[in-house]
C-alpha positions as CSV (number, residue, x, y, z in Angstrom):
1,X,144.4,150.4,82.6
2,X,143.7,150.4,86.4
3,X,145.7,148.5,89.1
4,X,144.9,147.4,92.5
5,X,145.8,150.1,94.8
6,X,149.1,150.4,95.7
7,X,149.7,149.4,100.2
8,X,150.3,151.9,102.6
9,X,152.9,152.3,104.8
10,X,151.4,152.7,108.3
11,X,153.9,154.4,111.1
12,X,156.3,152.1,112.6
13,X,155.3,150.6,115.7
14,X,157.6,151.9,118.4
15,X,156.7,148.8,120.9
16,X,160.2,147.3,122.1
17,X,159.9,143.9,121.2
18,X,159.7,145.1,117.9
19,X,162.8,147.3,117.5
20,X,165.2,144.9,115.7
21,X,165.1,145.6,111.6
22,X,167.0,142.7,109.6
23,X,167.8,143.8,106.3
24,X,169.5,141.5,103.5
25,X,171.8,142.6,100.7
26,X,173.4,140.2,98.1
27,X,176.7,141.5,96.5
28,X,179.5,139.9,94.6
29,X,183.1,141.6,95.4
30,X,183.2,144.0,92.5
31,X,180.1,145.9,93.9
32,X,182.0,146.7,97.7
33,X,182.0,150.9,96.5
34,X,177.8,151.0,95.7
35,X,177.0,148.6,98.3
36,X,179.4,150.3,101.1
37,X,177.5,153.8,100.0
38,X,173.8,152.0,100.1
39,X,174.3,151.1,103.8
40,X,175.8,154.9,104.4
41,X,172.6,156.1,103.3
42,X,170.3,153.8,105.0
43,X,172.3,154.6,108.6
44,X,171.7,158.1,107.8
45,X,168.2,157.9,108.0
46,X,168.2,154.4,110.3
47,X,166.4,155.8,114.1
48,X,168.3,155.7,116.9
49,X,165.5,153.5,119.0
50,X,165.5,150.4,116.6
51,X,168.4,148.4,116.0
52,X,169.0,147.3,112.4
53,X,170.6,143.9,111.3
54,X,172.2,144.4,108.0
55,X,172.9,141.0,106.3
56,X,175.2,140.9,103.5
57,X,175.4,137.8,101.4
58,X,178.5,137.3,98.8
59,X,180.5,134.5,97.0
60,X,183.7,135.2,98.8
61,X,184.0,138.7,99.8
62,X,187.4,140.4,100.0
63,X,189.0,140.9,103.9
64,X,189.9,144.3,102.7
65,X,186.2,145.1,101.3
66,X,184.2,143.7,104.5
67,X,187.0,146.0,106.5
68,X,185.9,149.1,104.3
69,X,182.3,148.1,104.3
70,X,182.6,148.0,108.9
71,X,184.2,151.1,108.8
72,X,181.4,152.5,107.0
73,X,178.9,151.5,109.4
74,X,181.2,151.9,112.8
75,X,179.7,155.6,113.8
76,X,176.0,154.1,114.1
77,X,175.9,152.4,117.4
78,X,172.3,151.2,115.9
79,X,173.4,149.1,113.1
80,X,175.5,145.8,112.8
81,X,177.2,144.4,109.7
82,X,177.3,140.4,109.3
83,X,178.7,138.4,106.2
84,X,177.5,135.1,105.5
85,X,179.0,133.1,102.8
86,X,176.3,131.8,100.1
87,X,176.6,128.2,100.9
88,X,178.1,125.8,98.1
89,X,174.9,123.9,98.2
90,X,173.3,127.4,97.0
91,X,175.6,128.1,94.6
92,X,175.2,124.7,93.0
93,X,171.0,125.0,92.4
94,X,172.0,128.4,90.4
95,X,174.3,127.7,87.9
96,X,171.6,127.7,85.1
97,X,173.5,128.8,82.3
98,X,172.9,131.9,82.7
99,X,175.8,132.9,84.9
100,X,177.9,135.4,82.7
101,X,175.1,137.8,83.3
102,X,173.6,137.1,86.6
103,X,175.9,135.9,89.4
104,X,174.2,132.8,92.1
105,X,173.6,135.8,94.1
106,X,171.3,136.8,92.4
107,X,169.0,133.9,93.5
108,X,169.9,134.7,97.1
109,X,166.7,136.3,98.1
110,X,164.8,133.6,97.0
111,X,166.3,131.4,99.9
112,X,166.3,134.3,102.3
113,X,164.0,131.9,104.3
114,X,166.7,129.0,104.7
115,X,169.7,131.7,105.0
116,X,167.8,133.3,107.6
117,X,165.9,130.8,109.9
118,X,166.0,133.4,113.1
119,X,163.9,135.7,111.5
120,X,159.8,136.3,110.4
121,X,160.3,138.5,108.3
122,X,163.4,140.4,106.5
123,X,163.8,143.3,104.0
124,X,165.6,142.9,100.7
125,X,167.6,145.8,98.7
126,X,169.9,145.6,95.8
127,X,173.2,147.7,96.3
128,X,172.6,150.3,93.7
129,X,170.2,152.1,95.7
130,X,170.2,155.0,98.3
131,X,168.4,155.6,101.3
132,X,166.4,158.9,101.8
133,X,163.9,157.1,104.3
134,X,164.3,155.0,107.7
135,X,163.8,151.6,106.6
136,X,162.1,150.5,109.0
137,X,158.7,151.7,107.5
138,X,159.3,149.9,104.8
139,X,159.9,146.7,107.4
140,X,156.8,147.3,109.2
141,X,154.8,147.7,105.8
142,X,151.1,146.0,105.6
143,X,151.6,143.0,103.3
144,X,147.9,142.7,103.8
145,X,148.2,138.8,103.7
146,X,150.2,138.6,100.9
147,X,153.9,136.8,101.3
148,X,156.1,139.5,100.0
149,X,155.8,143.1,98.7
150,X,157.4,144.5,95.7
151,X,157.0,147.9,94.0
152,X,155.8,147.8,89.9
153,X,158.5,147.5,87.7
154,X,159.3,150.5,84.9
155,X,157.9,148.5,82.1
156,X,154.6,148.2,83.4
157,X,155.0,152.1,83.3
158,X,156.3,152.3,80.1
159,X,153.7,150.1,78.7
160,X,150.7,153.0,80.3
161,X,152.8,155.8,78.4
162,X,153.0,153.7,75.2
163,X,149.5,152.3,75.3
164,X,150.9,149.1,74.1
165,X,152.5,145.9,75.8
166,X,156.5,146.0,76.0
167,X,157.8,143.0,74.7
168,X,159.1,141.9,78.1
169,X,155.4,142.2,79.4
170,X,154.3,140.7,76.0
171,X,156.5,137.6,77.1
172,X,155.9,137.0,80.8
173,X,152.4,137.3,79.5
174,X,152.7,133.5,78.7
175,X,152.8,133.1,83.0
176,X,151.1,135.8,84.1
177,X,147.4,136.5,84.3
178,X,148.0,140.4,84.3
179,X,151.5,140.9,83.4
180,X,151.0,145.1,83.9
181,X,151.3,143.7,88.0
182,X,154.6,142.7,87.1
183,X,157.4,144.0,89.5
184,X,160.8,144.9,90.3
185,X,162.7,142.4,92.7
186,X,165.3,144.8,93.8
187,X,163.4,146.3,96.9
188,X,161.2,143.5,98.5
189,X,159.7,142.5,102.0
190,X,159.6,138.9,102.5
191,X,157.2,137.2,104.6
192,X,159.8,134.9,105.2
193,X,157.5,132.9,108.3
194,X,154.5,132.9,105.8
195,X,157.0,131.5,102.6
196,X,158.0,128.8,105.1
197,X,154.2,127.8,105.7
198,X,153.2,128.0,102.0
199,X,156.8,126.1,100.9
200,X,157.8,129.1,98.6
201,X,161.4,128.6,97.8
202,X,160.5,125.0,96.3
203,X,158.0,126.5,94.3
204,X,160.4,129.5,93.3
205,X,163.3,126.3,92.5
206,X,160.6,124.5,90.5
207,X,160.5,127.2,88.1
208,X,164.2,127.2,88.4
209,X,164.5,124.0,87.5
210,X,161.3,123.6,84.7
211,X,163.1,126.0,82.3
212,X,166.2,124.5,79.7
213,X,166.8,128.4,79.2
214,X,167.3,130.9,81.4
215,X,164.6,133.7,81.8
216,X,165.7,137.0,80.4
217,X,165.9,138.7,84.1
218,X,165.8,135.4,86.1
219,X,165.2,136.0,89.7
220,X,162.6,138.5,88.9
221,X,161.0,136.6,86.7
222,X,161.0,133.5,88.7
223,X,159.6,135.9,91.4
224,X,157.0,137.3,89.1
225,X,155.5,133.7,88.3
226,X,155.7,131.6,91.3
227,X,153.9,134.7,93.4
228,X,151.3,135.9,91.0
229,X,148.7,136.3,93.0
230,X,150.7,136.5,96.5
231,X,152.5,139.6,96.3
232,X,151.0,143.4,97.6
233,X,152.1,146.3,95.9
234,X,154.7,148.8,97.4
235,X,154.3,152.4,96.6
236,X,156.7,153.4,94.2
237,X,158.7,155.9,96.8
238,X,160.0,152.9,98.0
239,X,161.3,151.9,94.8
240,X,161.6,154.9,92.2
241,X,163.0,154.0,89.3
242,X,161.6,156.2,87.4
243,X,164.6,159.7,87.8
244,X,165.0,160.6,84.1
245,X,161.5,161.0,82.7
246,X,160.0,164.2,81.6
247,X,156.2,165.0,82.9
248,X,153.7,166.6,80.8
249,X,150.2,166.9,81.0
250,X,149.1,163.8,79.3
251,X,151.7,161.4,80.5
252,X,150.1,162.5,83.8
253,X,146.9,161.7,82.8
254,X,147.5,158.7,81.3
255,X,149.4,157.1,84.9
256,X,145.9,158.4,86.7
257,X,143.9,154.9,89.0
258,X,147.1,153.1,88.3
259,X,149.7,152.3,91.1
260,X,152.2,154.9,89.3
261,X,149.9,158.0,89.8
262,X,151.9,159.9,92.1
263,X,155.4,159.4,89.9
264,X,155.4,162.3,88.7
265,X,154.9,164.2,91.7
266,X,157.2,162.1,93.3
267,X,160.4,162.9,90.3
268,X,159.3,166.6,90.8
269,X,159.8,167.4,94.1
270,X,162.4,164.2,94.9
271,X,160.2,163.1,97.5
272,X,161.0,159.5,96.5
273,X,162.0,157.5,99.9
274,X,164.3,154.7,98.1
275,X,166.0,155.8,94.6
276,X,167.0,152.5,92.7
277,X,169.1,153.3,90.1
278,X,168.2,150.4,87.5
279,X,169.9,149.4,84.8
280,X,173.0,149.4,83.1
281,X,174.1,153.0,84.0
282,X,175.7,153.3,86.8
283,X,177.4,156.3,88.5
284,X,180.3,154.7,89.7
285,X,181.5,153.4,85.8
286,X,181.7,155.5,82.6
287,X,178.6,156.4,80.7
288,X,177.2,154.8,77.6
289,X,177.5,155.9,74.4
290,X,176.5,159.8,74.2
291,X,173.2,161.3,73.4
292,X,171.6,158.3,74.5
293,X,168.9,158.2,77.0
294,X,171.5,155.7,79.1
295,X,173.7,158.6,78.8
296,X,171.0,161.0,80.3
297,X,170.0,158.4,83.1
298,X,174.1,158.1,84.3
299,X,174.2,162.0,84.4
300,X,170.9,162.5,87.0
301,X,172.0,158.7,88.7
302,X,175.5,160.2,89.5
303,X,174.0,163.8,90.8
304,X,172.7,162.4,93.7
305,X,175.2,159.0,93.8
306,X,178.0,161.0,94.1
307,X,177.8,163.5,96.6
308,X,177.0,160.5,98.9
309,X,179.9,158.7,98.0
310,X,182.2,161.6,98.8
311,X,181.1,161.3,102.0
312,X,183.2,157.9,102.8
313,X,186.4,158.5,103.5
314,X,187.4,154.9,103.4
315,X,186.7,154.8,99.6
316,X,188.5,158.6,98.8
317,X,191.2,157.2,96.9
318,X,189.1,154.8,95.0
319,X,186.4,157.5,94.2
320,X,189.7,159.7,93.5
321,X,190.5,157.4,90.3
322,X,187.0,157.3,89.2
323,X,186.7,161.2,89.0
324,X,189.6,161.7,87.7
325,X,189.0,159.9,84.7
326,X,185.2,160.6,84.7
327,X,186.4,165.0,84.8
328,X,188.1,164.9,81.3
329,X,185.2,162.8,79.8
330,X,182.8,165.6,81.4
331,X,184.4,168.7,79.9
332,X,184.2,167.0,76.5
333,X,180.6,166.8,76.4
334,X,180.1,170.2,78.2
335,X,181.9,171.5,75.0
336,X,180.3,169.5,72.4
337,X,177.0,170.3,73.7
338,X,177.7,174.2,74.0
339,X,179.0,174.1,70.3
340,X,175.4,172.0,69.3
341,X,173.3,174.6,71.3
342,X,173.8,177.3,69.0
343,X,172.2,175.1,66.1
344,X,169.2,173.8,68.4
345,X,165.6,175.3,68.3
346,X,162.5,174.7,70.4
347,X,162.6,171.7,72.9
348,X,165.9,170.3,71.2
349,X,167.7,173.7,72.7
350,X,166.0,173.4,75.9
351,X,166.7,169.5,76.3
352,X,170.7,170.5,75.3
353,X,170.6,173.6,77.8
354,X,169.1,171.3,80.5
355,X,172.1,168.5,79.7
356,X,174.8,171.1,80.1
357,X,173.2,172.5,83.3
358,X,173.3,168.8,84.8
359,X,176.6,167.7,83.5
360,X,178.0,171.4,85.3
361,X,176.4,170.3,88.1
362,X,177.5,167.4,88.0
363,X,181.5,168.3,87.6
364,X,181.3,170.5,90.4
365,X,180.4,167.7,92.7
366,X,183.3,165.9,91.5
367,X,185.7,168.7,91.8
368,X,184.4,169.1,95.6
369,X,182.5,172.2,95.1
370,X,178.5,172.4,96.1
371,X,176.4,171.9,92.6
């Protein structure tokens, strides 16, 4: 199965009147800790001849969590923070009935042109990623006419692997023309002058509004249908969601002409620019049940979450509770799997040995001491 080839990212333009980088996040209150260590990591790596404009867009934020959040973006004389309230008019259009799963937030960068009349064009990110690129590249990306840019989702992958349709894919195939271009809506670049010209967000409300149900992942969905057909393709360093799987020969033959070619290469070496870590398993809470493959991807997700978040000292005694619960839980399944190893053969021995090596690791980080 071929795709279109994925866009380039040319080198950013270094011209003055273009040295101003808005980016947007959405965020509810509970997510201040990821959030506040997403917008560490893109100041790391943000150049100190651009300015960057770094939106955030909540329900009702906390004073003491917008504090924490400036603090952790006062030592970059490049970057500004701004809150802006999603407006009750907003909030309204996105009560759906699916709201026990996905906040009105969630819609918020569907609207990013109407939240954001003073700018062209605006970068989106979801606040369980980290930064190991300037952003700006990703800004100045080639949308190659298209209104906004989006990397391939991790079912469109799985389905190559498989060599059959997952059932997600099997679904949105009722919408889309060529559901293996379906995409991820946690890292986009909106076009937002060109939406405005070609009257997007009533389009994207329409299918909002056509639908009694809610669609299983609704923004992305929405996204997904309304833009067949106008989105480009990022390349999946700027959206690798891809950290916990296992490269062998043919499952690198198998991802060859498609946009996900270089995946494998890219897990390898950790040459991925963005790392979103999707899904329900996230670093900062306790893992899924054990043995699981959620249980593998919160193990690799929080060796290279957490020695960011150690970083912030404004969160110390919050990430001090967290590890200090998460320890205990560690040393249990460094013992359980030890006493398993010395029944495991072949590649079950090697994928226990590899497990214990990562969860080690990944308690020595916790403890303070270099993995």
């Amino acid at each position: 199965m071929k795709f279109p080839d994925a866009m380039t990212t040319p080198p950013v333009p270094a011209s003055p009147e273009k040295s101003r980088i808005p980016v947007m996040f959405s965020a509810t209150g509970g997510w201040g800790l990821p959030l506040g260590v997403a917008i560490h990591t893109l100041c790391l790596h943000a150049s100190s001849g651009r300015f960057y404009d770094i939106h955030i867009v909540h329900d009702g934020m906390d004073a003491r969590i917008i504090q924490e959040l400036n603090q952790v973006a006062a030592p970059f004389p490049q970057v500004s923070l701004s809150f802006l309230q999603l407006p009750e008019e907003f909030r309204h259009l996105f009560q759906n009935g699916n709201k026990d799963r996905y906040s009105p937030l969630a819609y918020a960068r569907l609207m990013a042109g109407s939240l954001f009349p003073q700018y062209g064009r605006i970068v989106y990110l979801d606040a369980d990623v980290l930064l190991a690129g300037d952003v700006a590249e990703l800004y100045f990306s080639d949308l190659r006419g298209a209104s906004v840019a989006a990397a391939g989702d991790g079912l469109a992958l799985w389905s190559i692997e498989k060599g059959t349709m997952h059932p997600h894919l099997e679904y949105m195939g009722n919408y889309l023309s060529f559901p293996l271009s379906y995409c991820n809506s946690g890292v986009l670049v909106l076009d937002l002058d060109q939406m405005r010209r070609r009257n997007l967000e009533h389009r994207l409300l329409q299918q909002l509004r056509s639908r009694p149900d809610p669609f299983p992942y609704p923004d992305q969905d929405i996204l997904n249908i309304a833009l067949h057909g106008d989105m480009t393709t990022l390349p999946p360093e700027w959206n690798f969601q891809f950290l916990s799987w296992t490269w062998d020969e043919e499952k690198t033959r198998l991802l060859r002409g498609t946009e996900f070619e270089n995946v494998p290469t890219i897990s390898c070496g950790r040459s991925w620019k963005l790392l979103h870590m999707v899904g329900p398993e996230k670093p900062w809470r306790l893992p899924d049940t054990p043995g699981t493959m959620g249980q593998f991807h919160w193990i690799l997700y929080s060796f290279f979450w957490w020695p960011e978040a150690k970083r912030l000292p404004v969160f110390r005694e919050e990430l001090d509770a967290i590890s200090q619960g998460l320890a205990p839980l560690l040393q249990r399944h460094i013992r359980g799997q030890q006493w398993k190893l010395f029944f495991s053969r072949g590649h079950i021995f090697r994928k226990r040995r590899d497990k214990i090596r990562w969860l080690k690791k990944l308690l020595s980080i916790l403890d303070g001491r270099k993995p």
